[in-house]
Every structure is written in C-alpha cells, then in structure tokens.
C-alpha positions as CSV (number, residue, x, y, z in Angstrom):
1,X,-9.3,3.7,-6.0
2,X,-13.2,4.2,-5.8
3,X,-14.0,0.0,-4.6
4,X,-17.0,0.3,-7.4
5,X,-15.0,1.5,-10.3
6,X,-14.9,-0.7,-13.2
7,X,-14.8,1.4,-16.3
8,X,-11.8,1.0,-18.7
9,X,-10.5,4.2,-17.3
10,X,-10.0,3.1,-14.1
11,X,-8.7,0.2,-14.9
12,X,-6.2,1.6,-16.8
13,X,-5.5,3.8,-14.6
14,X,-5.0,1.8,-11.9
15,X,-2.5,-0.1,-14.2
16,X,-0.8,2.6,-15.1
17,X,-0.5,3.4,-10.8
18,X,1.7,0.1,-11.1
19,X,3.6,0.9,-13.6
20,X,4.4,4.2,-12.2
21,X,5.0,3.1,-8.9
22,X,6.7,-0.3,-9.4
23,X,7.3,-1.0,-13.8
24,X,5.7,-2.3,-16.2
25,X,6.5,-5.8,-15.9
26,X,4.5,-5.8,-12.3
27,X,1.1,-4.8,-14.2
28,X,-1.4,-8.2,-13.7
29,X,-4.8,-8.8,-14.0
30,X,-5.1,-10.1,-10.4
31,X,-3.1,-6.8,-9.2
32,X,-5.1,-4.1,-11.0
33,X,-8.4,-6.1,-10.1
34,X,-7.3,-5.5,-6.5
35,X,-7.0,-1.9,-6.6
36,X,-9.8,-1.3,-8.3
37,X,-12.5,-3.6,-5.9
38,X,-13.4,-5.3,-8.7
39,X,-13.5,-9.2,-9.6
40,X,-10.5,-10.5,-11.8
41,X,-13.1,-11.7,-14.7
42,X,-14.2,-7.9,-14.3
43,X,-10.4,-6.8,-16.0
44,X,-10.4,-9.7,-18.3
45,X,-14.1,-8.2,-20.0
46,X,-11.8,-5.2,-21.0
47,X,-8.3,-6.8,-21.2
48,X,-8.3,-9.7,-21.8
49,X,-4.6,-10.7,-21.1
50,X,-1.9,-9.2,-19.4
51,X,-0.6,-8.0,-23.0
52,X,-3.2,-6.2,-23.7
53,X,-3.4,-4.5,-20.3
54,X,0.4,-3.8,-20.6
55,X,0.1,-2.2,-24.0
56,X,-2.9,-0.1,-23.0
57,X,-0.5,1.8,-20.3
58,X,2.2,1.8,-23.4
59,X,0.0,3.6,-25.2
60,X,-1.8,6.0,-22.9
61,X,1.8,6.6,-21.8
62,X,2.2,7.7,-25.9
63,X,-1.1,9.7,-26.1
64,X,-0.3,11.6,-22.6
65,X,3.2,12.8,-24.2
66,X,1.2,14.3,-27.5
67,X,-1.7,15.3,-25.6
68,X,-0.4,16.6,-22.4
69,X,3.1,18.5,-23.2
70,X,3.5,18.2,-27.0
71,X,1.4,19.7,-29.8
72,X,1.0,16.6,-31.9
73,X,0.3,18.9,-35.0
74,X,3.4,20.5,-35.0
75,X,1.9,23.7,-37.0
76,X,3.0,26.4,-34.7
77,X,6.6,25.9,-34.6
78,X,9.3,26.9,-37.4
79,X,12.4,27.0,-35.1
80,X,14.0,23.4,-35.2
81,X,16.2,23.5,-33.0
82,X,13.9,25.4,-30.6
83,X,10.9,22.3,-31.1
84,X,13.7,19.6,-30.3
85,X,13.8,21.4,-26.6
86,X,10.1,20.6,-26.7
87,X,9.7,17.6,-27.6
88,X,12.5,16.6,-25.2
89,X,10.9,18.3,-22.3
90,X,7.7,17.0,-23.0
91,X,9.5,13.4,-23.4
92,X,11.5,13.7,-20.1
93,X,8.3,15.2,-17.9
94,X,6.3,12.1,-19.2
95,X,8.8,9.3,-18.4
96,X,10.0,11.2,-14.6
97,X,5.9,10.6,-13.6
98,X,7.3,7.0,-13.5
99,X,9.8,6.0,-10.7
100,X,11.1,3.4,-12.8
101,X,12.7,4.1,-16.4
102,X,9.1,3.3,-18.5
103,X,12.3,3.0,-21.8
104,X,14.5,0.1,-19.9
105,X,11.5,-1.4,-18.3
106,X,10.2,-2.6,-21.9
107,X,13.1,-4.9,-22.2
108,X,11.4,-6.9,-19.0
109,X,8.3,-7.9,-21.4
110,X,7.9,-11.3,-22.4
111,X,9.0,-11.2,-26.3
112,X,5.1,-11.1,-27.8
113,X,4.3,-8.0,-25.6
114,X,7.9,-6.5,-26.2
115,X,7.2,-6.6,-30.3
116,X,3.8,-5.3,-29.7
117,X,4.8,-2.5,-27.6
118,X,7.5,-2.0,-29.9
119,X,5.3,-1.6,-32.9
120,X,2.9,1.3,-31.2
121,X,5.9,2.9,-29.8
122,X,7.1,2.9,-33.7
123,X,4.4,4.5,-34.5
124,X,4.3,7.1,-32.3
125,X,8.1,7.9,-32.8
126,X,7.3,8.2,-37.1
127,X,4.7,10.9,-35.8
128,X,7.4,12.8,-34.4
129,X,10.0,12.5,-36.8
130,X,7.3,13.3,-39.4
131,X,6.4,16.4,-36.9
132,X,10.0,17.2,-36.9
133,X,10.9,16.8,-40.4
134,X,7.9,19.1,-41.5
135,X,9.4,21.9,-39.1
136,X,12.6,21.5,-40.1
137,X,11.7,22.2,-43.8
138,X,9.3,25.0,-42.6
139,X,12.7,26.7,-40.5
140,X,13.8,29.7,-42.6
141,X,17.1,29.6,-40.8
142,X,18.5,26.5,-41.9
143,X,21.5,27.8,-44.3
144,X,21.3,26.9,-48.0
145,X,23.0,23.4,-49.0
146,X,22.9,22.4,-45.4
147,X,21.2,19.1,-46.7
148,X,23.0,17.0,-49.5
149,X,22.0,13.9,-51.2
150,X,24.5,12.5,-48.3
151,X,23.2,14.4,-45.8
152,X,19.1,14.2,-46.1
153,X,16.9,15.7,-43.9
154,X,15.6,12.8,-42.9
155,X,18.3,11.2,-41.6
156,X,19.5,14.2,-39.7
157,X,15.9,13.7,-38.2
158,X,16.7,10.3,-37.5
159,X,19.8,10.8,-35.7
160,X,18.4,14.5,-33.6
161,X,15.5,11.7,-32.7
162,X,18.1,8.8,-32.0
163,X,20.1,11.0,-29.8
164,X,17.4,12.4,-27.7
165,X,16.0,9.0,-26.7
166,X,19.9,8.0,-25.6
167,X,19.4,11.3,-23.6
168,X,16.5,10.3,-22.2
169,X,17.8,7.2,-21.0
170,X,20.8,8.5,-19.5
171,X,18.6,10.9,-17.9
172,X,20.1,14.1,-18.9
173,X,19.0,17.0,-17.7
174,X,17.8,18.8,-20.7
175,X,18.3,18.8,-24.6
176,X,20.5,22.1,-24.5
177,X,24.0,20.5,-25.6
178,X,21.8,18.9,-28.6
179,X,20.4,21.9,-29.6
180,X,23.3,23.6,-29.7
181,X,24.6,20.8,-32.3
182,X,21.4,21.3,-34.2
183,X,22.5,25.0,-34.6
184,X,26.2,24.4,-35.6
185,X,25.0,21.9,-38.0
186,X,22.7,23.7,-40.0
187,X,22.5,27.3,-39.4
C-alpha cells in the first residue's frame, strides 16, 4: 500500500485486504492505519469506528457482486432458471476472493455491527429477489398454473434465493442441481 495514501478508497481497500486475507472480525482502525502509512486519527476522519469501517467492506463487498459479475438491472435475461446460474456464479466468485467464508464470518460481529450488516445485506438480497421475481414473470416457459395462491411466485423466489445462499455456504460447486429443480418445478 502506497505509505501516502489516505483517500477513502484506500482505506477501504486496505480493509477489505484484511478481510480477505484474515475475516472480517480482524478489520481495526489501528490495522488498516498501518497498511496504509497513515496516522490512526487519519482512518477515524473517514470511519469513525470500527463499525463503520466493517460495514463499508460489507457493502463494497455487495456493490462488487452487482457491479462486477451481476447485471443489477436484470433487463436482459428471460430464462429463470438460466439467471439463477448467474447470480450464483457471480455470488460464489465474490465470496472465493475471500480466504475466509465473508457469510460465517458475520456471525463474529459484535451484535450492533451484526444488525447493521444485517440490514444492508437485506437490502441487497430484496434487490435480487426483486431481479429475480421480475425475470421469472418475464420467462415465457414457465407452464401455465405453475403458480397458485399456495404456491406464489414470490415465495418460490424466496426459497430458489434461500437455497442458493445454503449452497453457498456449503461451498458447492455450482447451482446446476438447483437449476435443474427450477426446471422440474415450473416448466
């Protein structure tokens, strides 16, 4: 790390080094000051607790998925089984950049940062259901009366999305087995 950087950026970057490299609940203040050349005080003018550094990598983590492997507009695709192999690969390529499992790792937060990262994680998950839940009623090959009053689209969202972060955090390989459910169930 440059000994002169002390933009935001590189802060959070150097953060997001630790988390990579040894979890998020080894991200401080005095660490990411060190790596950067910079003074502690210097960390504290753009985060100023460990919280808020912690949730900055939580987040950046959640922008690099949408902006680096996963259209976050979800217009192109019509095939939903086909965009649940995405979105898992773009899941699983984003969480192996960490050596630790970013998903566990959350439960080592103190219970203030845990909600917290809990709530922007929310919020990126209801972007991709809602991403998924628009392809799925774009898909021309789901059969007709697939979907019931018993079984909604949303919920069959809610349990493709439930199931692929189980996968991810038994590390599965890919989301083939799932898509093939996808395609039994509704096609």
């Amino acid at each position: 790390m440059n000994k002169t950087a002390t933009s935001r950026q590189a802060l959070l970057e150097a953060a997001r080094e630790i988390a990579r490299r040894d979890g998020l609940g080894h991200i401080s203040i005095r660490r990411t000051a060190a790596m950067c050349g910079v003074s502690i005080g210097t960390v504290y003018n753009y985060y100023p607790s460990k919280a808020d550094l912690v949730l900055a990598v939580i987040e950046d983590f959640w922008k690099r998925v949408f902006h680096g492997g996963l259209s976050c507009d979800f217009t192109h695709g019509s095939d939903f089984s086909a965009v649940c192999g995405q979105i898992y690969t773009a899941l699983r390529t984003h969480l192996a950049q960490f050596e630790h499992t970013f998903l566990r790792e959350l439960a080592s937060l103190n219970e203030a940062e845990r909600q917290q990262g809990k709530a922007l994680e929310m919020q990126y998950w209801e972007h991709i259901r809602a991403g998924m839940l628009a392809v799925l009623a774009r898909d021309a090959r789901v059969r007709p009366g697939a979907f019931t009053e018993a079984f909604t689209r949303e919920q069959f969202v809610s349990f493709v999305f439930g199931t692929m972060m189980s996968m991810l955090r038994a590390d599965r390989e890919d989301a083939s087995f799932l898509q093939e459910v996808v395609c039994r169930l509704i096609y």
